[in-house]
C-alpha positions as a Python dict, from the first residue, in 0.01 Angstrom:
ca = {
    (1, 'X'): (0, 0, 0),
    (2, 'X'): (-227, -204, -252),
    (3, 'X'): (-552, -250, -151),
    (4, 'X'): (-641, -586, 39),
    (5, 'X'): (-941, -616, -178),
    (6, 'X'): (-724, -614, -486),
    (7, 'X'): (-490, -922, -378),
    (8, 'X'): (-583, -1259, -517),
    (9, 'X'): (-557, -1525, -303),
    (10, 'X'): (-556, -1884, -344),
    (11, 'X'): (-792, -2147, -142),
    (12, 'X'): (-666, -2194, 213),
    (13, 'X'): (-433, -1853, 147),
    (14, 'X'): (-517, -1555, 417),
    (15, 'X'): (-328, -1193, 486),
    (16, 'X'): (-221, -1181, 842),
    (17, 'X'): (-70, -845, 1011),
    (18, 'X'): (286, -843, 1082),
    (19, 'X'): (172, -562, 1335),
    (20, 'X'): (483, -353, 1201),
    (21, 'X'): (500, -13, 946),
    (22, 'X'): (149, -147, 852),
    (23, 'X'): (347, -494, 655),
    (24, 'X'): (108, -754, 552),
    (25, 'X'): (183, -1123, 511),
    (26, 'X'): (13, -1391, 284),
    (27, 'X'): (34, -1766, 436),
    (28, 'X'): (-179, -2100, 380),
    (29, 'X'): (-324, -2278, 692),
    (30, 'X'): (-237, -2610, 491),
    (31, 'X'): (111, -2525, 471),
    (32, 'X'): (415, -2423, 742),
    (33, 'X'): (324, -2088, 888),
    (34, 'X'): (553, -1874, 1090),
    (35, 'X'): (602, -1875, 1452),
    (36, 'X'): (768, -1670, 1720),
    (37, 'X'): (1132, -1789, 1620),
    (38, 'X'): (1099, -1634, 1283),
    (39, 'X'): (983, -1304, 1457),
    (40, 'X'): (1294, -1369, 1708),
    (41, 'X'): (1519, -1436, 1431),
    (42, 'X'): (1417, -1118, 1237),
    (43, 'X'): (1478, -903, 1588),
    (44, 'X'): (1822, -1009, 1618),
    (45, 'X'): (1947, -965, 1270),
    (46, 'X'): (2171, -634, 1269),
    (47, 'X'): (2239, -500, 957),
    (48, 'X'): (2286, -71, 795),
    (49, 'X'): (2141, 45, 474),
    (50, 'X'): (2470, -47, 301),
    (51, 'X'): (2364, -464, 372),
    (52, 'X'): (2212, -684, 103),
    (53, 'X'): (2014, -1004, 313),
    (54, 'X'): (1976, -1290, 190),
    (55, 'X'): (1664, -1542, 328),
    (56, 'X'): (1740, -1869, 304),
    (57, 'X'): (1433, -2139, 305),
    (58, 'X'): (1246, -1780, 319),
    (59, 'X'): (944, -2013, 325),
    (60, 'X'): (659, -1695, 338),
    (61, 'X'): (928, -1438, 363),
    (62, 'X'): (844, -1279, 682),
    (63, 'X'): (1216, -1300, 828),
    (64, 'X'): (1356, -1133, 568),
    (65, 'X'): (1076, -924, 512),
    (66, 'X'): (1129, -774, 871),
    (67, 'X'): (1475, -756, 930),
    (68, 'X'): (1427, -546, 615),
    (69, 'X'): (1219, -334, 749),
    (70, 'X'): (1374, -310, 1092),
    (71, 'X'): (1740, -246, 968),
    (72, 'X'): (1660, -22, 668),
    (73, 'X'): (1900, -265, 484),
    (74, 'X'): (1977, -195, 129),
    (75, 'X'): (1787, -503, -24),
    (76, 'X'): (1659, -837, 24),
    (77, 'X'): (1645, -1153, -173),
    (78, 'X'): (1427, -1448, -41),
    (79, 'X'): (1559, -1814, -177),
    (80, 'X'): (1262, -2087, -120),
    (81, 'X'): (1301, -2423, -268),
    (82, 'X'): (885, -2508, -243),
    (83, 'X'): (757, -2321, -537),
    (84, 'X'): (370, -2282, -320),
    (85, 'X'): (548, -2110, -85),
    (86, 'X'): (793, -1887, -314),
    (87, 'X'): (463, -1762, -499),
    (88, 'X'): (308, -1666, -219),
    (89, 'X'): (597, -1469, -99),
    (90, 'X'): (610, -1303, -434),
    (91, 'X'): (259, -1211, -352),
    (92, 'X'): (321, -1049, -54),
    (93, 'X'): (626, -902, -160),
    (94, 'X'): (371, -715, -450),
    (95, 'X'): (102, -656, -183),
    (96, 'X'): (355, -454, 28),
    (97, 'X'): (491, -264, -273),
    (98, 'X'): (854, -411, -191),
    (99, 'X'): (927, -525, -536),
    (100, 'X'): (1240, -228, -574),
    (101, 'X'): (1394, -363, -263),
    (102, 'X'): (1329, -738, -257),
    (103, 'X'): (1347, -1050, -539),
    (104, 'X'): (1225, -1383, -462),
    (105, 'X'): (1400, -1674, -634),
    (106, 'X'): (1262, -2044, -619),
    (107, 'X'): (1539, -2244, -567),
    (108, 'X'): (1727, -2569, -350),
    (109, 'X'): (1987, -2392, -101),
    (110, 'X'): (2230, -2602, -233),
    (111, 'X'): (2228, -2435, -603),
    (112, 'X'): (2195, -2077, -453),
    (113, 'X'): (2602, -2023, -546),
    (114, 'X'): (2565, -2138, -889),
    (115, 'X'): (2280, -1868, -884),
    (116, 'X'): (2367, -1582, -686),
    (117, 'X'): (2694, -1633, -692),
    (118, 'X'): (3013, -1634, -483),
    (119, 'X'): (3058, -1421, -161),
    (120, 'X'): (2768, -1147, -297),
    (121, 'X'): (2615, -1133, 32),
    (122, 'X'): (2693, -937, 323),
    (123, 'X'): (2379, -1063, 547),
    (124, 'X'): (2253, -1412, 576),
    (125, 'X'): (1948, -1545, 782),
    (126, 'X'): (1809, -1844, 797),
    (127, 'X'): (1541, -2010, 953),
    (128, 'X'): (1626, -2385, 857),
    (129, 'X'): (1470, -2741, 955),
    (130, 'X'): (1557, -2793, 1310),
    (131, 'X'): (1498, -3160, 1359),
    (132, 'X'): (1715, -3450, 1182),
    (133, 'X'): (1469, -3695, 970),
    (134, 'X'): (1578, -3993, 1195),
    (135, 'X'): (1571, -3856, 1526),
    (136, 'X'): (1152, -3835, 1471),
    (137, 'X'): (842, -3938, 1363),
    (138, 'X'): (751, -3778, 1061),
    (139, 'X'): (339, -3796, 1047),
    (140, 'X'): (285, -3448, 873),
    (141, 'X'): (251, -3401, 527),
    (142, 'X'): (557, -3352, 297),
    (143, 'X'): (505, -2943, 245),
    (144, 'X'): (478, -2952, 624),
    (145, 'X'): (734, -3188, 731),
    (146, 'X'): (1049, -3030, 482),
    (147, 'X'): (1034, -2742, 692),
    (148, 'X'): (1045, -2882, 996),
    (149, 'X'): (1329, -3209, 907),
    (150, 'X'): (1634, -3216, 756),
    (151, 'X'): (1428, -3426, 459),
    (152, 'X'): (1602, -3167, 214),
    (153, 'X'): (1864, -2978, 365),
    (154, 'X'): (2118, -3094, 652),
    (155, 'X'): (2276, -2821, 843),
    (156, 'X'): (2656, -2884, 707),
    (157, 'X'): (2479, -2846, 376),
    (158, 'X'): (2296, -2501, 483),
    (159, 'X'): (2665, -2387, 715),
    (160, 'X'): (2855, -2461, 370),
    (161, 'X'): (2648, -2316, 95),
    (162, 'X'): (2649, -1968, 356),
    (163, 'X'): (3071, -1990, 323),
    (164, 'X'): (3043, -1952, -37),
    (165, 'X'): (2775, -1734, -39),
    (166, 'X'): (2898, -1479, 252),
    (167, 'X'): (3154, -1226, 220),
    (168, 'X'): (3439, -1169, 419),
    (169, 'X'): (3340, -1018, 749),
    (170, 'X'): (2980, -1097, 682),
    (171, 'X'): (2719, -1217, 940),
    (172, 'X'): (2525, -1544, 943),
    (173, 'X'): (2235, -1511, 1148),
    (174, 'X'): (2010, -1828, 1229),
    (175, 'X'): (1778, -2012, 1478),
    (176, 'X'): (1763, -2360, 1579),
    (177, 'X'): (1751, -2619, 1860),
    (178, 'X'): (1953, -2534, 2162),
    (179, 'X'): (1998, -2897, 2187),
    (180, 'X'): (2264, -2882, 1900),
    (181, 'X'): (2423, -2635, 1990),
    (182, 'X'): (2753, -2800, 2014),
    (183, 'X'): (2712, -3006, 1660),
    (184, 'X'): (2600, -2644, 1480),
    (185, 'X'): (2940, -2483, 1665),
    (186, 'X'): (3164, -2729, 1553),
    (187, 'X'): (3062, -2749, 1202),
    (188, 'X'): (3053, -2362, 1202),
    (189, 'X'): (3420, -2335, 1303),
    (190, 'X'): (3524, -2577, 1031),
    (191, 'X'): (3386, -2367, 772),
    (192, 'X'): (3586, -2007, 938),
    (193, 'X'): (3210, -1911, 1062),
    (194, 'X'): (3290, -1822, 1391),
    (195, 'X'): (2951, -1744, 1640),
    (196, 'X'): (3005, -1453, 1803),
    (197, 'X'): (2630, -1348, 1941),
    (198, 'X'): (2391, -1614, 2110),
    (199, 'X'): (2097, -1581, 2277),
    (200, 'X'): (1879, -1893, 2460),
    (201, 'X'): (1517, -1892, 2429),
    (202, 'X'): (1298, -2010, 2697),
    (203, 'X'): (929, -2151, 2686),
    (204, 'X'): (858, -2047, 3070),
    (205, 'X'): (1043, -1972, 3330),
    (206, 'X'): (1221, -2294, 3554),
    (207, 'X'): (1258, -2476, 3187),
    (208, 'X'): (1546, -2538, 2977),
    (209, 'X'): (1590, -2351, 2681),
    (210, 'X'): (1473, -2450, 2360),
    (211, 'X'): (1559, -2261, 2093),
    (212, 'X'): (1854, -2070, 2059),
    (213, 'X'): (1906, -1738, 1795),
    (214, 'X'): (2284, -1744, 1703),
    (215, 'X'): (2509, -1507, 1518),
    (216, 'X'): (2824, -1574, 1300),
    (217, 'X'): (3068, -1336, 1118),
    (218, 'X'): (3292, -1537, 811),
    (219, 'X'): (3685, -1541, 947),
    (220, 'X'): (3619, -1328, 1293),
    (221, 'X'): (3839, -1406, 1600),
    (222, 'X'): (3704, -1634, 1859),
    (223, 'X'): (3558, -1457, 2101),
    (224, 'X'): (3144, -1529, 2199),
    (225, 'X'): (2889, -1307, 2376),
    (226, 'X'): (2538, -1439, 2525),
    (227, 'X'): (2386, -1220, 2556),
    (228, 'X'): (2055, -1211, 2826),
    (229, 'X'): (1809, -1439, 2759),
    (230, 'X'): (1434, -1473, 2686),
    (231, 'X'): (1126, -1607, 2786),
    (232, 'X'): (839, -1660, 2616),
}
């Protein structure tokens, strides 16, 4: 592992613990960090050491960077369209000496194809924007706010960029509102991405659920578990 003391940070930038195998992470208070959905979303990725992942809107990486670690996968390529944030995962990916395993590519999800290429993946995770720009507000700034609204990226335009990019019998994994659950199925189906897994999070027990980690494979038979679900 490189030492801390070695790292160069940027102003605002700080190395937080990912509290597993000793993995660092390097995020900026001024921009999106992680929550608990990301560390959800890495938890219920399944993948072998035969597996390449691919992170979409990787923002710091740390999905990717732990379903990595957690499934022994054979590699891992994070795709972030906010250059800040694809540096800084680049960092981290050098701090944690991952750079034989893992690339980082700066990039809109939309040209990812036209980069990676057709049906190279047999992994996908994503943790996108949850919220659709006019359903709220928007008072935080831009960095901020394109990871939390569809300001860039709507979710047919995430569920059909995966189609191309998945290969046959390969697993979508993402998180998102449990609220749209029906809208995210039925565009799912359309595109032969067929949920299979799904598991409802809960803030506290006696609420409803709001988040919800969900699991397709490309051109499976119908057929869904839920599996038990969790509270926070």
């Amino acid at each position: 592992m490189v030492d801390m003391k070695e790292v160069k940070l940027e102003e605002n930038e700080r190395i937080d613990d990912l509290q597993y195998n000793g993995l660092k992470i390097i995020q900026n208070k001024n921009l999106y960090c992680f929550t608990c959905d990301a560390v959800l979303l890495a938890n219920f990725v399944k993948a072998t050491y035969k597996d390449d992942i691919l992170d979409l809107c990787s923002g710091s990486g740390v999905v990717g960077i732990l379903a990595l670690a957690k499934t022994n996968a054979k590699s891992l390529t994070c795709l972030e369209m906010q250059k800040v944030m694809s540096d800084m995962c680049q960092k981290t990916i050098e701090m944690n000496e991952l750079t034989n395993k893992v690339r980082v590519v700066n990039a809109r999800v939309q040209d990812a194809v036209k980069i990676l290429g057709n049906e190279k993946y047999s992994i996908i995770v994503c943790n996108p924007p949850y919220k659709k720009v006019d359903s709220h507000k928007i008072n935080e700034a831009k960095e901020i706010a394109m990871s939390k609204y569809e300001l860039e990226l709507s979710f047919v335009e995430l569920a059909t960029t995966v189609n191309k990019l998945l290969k046959y019998g390969g697993k979508f994994y993402f998180v998102n509102e449990t609220n749209r659950l029906s809208e995210y199925f039925e565009v799912l189906r359309k595109l032969k991405l067929e949920p299979k897994r799904l598991q409802l999070i809960y803030p506290k027990e006696g609420a409803n659920s709001h988040i919800a980690l969900i699991e397709c494979q490309k051109g499976a038979k119908t057929g869904l578990i839920v599996l038990p679900p969790v509270i926070l």
